[in-house]
N, C-alpha and C positions, 0 to 999 in steps of 0.2 A: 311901435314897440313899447313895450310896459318897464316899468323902473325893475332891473330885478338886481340880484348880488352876480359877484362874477362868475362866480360857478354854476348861477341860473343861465348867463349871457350863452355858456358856451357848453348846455347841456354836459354837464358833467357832476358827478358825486361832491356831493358838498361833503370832502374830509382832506387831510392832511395829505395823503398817499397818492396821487394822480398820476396817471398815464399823459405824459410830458408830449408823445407824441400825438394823443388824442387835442390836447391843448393847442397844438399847433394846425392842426387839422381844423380845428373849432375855430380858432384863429382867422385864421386866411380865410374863413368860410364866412365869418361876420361881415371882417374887414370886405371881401369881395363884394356884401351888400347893399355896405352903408359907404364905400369908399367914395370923396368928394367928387372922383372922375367921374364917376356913372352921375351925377348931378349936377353936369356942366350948363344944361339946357333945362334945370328947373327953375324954381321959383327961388326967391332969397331966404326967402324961408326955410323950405324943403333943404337948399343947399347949407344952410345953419344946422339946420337939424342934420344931415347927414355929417356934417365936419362935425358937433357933439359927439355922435354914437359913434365916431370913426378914433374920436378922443379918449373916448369912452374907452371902447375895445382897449385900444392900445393901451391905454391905464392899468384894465382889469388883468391883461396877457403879464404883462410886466409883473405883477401886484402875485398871480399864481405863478409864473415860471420861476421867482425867485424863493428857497425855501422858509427864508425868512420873516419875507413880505407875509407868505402864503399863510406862514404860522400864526403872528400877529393879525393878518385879516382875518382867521378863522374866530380867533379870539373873538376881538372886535365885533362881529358878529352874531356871536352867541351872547353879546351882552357885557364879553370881560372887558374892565380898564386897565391895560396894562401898566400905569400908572408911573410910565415912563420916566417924567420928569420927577415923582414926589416919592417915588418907593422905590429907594437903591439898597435897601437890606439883599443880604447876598448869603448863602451857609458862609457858614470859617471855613470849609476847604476851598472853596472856590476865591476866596479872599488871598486865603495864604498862595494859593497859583499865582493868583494874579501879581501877587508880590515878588514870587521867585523871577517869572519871567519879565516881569520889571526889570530886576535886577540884571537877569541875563540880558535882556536888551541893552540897558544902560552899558555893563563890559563889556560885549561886542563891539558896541560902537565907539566907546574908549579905546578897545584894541583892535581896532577896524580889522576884525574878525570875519571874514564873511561864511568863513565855514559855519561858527557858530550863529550867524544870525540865519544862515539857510537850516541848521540844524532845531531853530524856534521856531521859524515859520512851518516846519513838518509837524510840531508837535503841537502847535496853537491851532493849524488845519487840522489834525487827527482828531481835536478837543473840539473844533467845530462841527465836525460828522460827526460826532457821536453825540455831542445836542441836538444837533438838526433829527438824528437818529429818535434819541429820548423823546424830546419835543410832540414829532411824529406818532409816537405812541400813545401818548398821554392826547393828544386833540382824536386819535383816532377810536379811542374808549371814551370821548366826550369827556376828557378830564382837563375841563377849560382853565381850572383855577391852577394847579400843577403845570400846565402847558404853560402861562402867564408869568410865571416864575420863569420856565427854562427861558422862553424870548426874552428877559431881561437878562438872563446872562450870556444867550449869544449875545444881544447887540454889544454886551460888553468884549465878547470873542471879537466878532467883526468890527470893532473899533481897534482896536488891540494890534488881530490880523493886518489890519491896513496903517497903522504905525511900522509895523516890524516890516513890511513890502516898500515902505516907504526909506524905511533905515538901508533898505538890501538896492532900491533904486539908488540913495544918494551913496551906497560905496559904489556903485556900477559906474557914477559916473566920473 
């Protein structure tokens, strides 16, 4: 097998939009290949190389099933740096969000609220579909550099999202 990207691995359109169950179909179809079992009676080699592409797989599967990953590897791919750690410029709207629901976080859990903090996690989810939405759009008109922006401000969403799940676990318990 040749070096390819993961959307080459598992025949499919290299864009943001996939058929999730084509992925898994592609999936099982790899993994049934290259799987370590069927390589119990080769060489160490051959068995090296099957447990890679079996790593491999499962990497790539993970890397598209998530909309995330998928967004940032599409980047990645086409050349953009997302510039993760060195480029936190954000709009002011997206700043001043981030502030309100600060806030609401922090009251909630002053007033061990759980109504309001399950009332931020709908609304930080609803703000994360519709990035993953936007996102989607902008990689799918090959608009790498706009797409590069939105993934910086979900993983701000998905940082965000997993504090407030975390706030709504610790009143749970």
């Amino acid at each position: 097998m040749t070096m390819q990207n993961h959307f080459e691995l598992f025949h499919l359109p290299q864009r943001f939009a996939i058929d999730l169950n084509a992925l898994d179909r592609a999936y099982h179809d790899v993994q049934g290949k290259v799987h370590p079992d069927r390589f119990v009676s080769a060489t160490d080699a051959e068995r090296r190389v099957a447990m890679q592409w079996a790593t491999r797989a499962n990497e790539a599967y993970q890397t598209l099933r998530n909309p995330f990953k998928r967004a940032a590897y599409l980047c990645e791919i086409n050349g953009i740096d997302l510039e993760t750690e060195s480029n936190t410029s954000m709009p002011r709207a997206f700043l001043v969000q981030q502030m309100e629901w600060r806030e609401s976080l922090d009251d909630a859990r002053g007033a061990r609220d759980p109504d309001a903090l399950e009332a931020l996690r709908e609304q930080v989810q609803a703000a994360r579909k519709q990035q993953v939405i936007d996102i989607g759009i902008l990689l799918d008109k090959n608009e790498f550099q706009g797409a590069a922006k939105g993934v910086r401000q979900l993983m701000f969403l998905e940082k965000f999202g997993d504090e407030v799940a975390n706030a709504v676990d610790a009143m749970e318990d």
